[in-house]
VEXDREN-2710 file (C-alpha; in Angstrom, 1 decimal):
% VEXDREN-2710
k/r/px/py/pz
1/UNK/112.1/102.2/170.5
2/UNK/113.4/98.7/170.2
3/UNK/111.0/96.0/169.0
4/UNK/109.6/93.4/172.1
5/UNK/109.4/90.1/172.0
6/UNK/105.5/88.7/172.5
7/UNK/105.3/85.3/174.3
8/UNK/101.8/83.3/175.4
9/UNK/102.1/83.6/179.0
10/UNK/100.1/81.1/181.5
11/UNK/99.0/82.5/185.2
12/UNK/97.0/81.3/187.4
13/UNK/93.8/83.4/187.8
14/UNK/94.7/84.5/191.5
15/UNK/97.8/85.7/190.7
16/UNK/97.0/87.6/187.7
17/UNK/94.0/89.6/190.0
18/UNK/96.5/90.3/192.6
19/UNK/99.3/91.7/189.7
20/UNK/96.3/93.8/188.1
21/UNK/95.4/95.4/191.6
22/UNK/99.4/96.3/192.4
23/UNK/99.8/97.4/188.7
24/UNK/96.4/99.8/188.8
25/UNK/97.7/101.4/192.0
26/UNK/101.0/101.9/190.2
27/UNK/99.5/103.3/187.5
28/UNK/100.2/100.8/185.0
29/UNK/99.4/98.4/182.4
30/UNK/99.3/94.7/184.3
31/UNK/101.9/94.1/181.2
32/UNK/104.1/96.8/182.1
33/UNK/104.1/96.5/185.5
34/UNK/105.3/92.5/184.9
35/UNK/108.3/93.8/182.8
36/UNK/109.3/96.6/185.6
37/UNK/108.6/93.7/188.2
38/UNK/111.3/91.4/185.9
39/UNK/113.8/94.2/185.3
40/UNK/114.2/95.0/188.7
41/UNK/114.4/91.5/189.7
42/UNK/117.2/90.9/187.3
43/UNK/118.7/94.4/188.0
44/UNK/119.0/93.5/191.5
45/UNK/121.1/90.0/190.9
46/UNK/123.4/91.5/188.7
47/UNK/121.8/89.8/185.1
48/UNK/121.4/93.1/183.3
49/UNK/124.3/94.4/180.9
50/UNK/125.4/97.6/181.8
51/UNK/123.7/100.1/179.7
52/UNK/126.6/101.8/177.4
53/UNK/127.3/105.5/178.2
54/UNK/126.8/108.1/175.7
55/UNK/130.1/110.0/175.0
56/UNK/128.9/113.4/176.6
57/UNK/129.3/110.7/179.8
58/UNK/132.2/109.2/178.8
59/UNK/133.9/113.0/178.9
60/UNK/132.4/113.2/182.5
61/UNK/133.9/110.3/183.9
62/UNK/137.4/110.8/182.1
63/UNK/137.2/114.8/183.8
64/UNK/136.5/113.1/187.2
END
């Protein structure tokens, strides 16, 4: 697994009680469910890079 980069973060109290509620009833970590809540964000406008395909998908998509 690639490394992560730690960072002191800053939240106000309220918000970080209403993040630990939506992360318990998603069954995660109040960290993790931050860093699916920022992937998704930056999935959605377009600022992730493409993950690279494997070659066994590569062959798919030169069959197709």
């Amino acid at each position: 697994m690639a490394s992560k980069k730690s960072f002191p973060l800053r939240l106000d109290p309220m918000l970080y009680q209403a993040l630990e509620r939506w992360a318990a009833d998603e069954f995660r970590s109040v960290n993790g469910h931050m860093e699916y809540l920022l992937r998704e964000a930056l999935r959605r406008e377009g600022r992730l890079p493409s993950p690279k395909r494997t070659d066994k998908e590569e062959e798919q998509h030169d069959q197709n």
